[in-house]
C-alpha positions as protocol buffer text, in pm:
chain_id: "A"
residue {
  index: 1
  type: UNK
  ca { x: 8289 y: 10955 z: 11136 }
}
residue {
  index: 2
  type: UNK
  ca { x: 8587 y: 10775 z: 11324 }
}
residue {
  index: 3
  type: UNK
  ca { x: 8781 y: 10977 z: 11578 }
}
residue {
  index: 4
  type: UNK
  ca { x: 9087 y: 10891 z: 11278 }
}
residue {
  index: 5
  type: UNK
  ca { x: 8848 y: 11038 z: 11038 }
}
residue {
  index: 6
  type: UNK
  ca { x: 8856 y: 11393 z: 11243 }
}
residue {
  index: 7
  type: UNK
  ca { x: 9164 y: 11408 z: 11311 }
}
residue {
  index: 8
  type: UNK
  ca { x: 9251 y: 11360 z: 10876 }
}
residue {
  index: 9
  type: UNK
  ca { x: 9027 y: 11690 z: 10842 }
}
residue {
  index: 10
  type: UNK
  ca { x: 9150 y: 11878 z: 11069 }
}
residue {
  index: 11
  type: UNK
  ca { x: 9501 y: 11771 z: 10935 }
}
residue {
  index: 12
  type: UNK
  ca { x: 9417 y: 11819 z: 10581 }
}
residue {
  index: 13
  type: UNK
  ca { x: 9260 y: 12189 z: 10741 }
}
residue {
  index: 14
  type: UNK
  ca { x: 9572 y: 12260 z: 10884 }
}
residue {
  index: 15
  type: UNK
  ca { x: 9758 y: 12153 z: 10527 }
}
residue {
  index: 16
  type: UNK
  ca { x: 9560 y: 12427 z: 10347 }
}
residue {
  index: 17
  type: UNK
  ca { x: 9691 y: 12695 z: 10589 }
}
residue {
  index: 18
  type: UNK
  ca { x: 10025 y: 12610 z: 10520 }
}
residue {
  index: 19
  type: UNK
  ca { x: 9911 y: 12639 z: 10181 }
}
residue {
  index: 20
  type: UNK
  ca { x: 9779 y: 12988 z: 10192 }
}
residue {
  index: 21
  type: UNK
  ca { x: 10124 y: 13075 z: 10321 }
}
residue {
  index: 22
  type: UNK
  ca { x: 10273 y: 12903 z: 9999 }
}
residue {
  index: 23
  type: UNK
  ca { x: 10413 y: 12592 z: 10182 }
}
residue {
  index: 24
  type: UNK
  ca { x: 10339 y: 12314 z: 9978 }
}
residue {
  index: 25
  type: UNK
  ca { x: 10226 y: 11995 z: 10184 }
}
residue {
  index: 26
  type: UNK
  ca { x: 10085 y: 11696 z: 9976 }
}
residue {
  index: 27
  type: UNK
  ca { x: 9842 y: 11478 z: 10190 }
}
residue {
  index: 28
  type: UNK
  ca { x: 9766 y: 11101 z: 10097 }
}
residue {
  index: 29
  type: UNK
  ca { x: 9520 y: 10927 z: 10310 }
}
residue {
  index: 30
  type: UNK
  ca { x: 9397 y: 10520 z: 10300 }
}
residue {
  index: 31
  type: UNK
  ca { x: 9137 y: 10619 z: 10588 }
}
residue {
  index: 32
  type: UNK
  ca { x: 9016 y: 10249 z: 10579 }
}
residue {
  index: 33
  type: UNK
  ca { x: 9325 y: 10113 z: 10714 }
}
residue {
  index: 34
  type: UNK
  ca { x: 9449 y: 10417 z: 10930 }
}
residue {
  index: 35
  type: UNK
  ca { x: 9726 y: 10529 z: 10680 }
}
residue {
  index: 36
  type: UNK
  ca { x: 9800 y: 10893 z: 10621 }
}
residue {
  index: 37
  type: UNK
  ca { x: 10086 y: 10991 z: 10449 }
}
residue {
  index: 38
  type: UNK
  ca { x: 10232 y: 11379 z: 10434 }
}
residue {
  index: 39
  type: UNK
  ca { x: 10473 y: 11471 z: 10168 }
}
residue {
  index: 40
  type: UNK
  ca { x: 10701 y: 11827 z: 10198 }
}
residue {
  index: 41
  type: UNK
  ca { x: 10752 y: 12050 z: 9890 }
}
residue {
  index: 42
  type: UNK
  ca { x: 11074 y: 11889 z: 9845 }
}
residue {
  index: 43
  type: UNK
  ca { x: 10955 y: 11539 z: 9813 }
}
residue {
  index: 44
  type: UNK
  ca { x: 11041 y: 11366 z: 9474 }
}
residue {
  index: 45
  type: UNK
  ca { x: 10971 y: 11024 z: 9309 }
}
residue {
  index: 46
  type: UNK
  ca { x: 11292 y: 10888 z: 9418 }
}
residue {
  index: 47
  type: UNK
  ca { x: 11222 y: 10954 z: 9776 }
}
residue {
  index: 48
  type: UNK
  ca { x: 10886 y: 10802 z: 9774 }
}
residue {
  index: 49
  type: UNK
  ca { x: 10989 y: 10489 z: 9621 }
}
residue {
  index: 50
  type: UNK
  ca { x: 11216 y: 10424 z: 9842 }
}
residue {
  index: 51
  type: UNK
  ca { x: 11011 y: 10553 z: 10154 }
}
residue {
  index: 52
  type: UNK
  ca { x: 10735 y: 10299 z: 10053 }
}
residue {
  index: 53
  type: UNK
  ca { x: 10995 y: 10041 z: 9997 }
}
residue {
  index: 54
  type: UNK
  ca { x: 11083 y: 10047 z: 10359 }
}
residue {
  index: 55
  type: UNK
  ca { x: 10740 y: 9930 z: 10473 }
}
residue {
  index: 56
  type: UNK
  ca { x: 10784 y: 9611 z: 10242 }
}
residue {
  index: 57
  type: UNK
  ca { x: 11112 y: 9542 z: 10358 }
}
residue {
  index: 58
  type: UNK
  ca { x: 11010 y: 9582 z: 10698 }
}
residue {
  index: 59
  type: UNK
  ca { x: 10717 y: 9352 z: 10707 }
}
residue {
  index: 60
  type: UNK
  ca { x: 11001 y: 9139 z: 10478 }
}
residue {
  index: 61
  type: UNK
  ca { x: 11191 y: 9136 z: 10801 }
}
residue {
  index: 62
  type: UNK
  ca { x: 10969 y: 9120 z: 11097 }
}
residue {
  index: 63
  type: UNK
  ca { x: 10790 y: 8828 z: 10899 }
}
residue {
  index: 64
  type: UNK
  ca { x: 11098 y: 8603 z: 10885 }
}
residue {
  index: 65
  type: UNK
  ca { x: 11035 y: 8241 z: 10812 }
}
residue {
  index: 66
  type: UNK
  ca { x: 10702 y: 8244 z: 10980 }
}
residue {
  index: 67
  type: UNK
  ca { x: 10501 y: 8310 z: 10632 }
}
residue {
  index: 68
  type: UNK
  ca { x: 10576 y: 8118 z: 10331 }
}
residue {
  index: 69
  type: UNK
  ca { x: 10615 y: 8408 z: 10106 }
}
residue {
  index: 70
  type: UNK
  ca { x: 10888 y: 8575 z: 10298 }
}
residue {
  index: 71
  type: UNK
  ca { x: 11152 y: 8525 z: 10104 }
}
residue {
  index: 72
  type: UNK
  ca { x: 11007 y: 8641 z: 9794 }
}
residue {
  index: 73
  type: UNK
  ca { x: 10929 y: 8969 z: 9987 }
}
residue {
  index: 74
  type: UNK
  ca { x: 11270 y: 8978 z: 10128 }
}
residue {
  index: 75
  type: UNK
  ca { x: 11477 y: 8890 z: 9832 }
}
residue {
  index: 76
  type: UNK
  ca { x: 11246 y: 9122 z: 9584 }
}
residue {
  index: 77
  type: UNK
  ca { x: 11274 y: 9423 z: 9820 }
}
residue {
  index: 78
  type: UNK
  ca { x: 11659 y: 9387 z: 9833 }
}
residue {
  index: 79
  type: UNK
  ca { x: 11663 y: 9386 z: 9463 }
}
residue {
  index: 80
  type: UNK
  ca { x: 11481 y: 9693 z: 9453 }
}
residue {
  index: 81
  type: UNK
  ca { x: 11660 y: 9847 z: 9729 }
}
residue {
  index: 82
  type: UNK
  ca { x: 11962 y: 9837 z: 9513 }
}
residue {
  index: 83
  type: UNK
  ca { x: 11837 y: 9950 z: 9215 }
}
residue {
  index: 84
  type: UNK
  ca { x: 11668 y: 10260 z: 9388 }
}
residue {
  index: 85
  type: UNK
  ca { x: 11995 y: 10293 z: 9598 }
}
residue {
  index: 86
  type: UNK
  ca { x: 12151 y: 10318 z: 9245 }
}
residue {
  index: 87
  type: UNK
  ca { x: 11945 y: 10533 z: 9065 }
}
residue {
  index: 88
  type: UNK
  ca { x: 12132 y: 10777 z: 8968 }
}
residue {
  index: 89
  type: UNK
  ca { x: 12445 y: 10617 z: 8895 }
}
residue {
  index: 90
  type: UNK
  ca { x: 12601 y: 10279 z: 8753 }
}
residue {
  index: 91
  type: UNK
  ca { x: 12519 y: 9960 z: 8940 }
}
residue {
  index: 92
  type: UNK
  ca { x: 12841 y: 9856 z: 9056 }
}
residue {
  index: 93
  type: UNK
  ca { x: 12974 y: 9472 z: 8985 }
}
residue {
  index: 94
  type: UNK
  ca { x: 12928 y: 9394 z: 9350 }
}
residue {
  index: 95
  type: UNK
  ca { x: 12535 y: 9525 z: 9311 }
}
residue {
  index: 96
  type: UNK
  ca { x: 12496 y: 9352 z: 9052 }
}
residue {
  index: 97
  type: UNK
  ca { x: 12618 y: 9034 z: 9201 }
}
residue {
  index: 98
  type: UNK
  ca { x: 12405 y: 9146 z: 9467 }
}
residue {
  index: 99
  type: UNK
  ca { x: 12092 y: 9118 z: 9244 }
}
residue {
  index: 100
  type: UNK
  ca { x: 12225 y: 8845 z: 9029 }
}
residue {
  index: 101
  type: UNK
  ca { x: 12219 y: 8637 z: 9411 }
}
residue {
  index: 102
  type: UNK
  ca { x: 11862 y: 8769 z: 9492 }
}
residue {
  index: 103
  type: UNK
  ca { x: 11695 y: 8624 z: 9159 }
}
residue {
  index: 104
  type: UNK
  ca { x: 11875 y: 8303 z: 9226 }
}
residue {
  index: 105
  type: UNK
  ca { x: 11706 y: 8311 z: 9562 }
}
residue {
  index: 106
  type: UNK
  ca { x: 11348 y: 8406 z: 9408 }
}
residue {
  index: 107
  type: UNK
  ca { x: 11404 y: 8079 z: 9147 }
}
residue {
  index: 108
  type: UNK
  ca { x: 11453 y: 7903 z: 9455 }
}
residue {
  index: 109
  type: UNK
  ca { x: 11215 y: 7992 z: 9654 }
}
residue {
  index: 110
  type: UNK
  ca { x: 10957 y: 7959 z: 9371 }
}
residue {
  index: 111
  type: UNK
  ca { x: 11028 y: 7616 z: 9230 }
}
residue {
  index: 112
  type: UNK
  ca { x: 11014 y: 7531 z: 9626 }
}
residue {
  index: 113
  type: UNK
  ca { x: 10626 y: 7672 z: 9704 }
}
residue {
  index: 114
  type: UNK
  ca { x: 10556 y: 7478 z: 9353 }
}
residue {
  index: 115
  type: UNK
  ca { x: 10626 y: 7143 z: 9542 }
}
């Protein structure tokens, strides 16, 4: 067991204390590629979308032009970002512009790995 390993059980040990003292703490865990996640009782799908999102957009970001698929990443994770942004309300005409932009961008970018 990896020293990454030990310290997810004694985390997840932890967790179930809090637990006992009914604190609710969710853990996730991709142990392969050093990824835990922990999630307070007030966490809701919303919030997790659009926590997750920022990782995309992030590596959407730092990658800039130097991988071909960039601006798929980039443009698809801005669409997204304003839909989540806008979840519980009307998209605006500017967001929807916005997105309208974006998708020409993806056609773009598409027809241009094609060739």
């Amino acid at each position: 067991m990896t020293t990454f390993e030990n310290f997810y059980h004694d985390l997840k040990e932890l967790a179930e204390k809090y637990e006992t003292s009914n604190v609710s703490i969710k853990l996730e865990n991709d142990l392969d590629n050093g990824i835990i996640k922990i999630f307070g009782e007030k966490i809701t799908a919303l919030a997790r979308a659009k926590n997750g999102l920022n990782d995309a957009t992030e590596l959407a970001y730092t990658t800039a032009e130097h991988h071909p698929y960039w601006n798929l990443l980039y443009n698809s994770s801005e669409i997204a970002n304003t839909v989540l942004e806008n979840w519980n309300d009307k998209l605006s005409k500017d967001s929807l512009e916005e997105i309208k932009w974006a998708i020409k961008e993806l056609s773009q970018v598409l027809e241009k790995i094609k060739s």
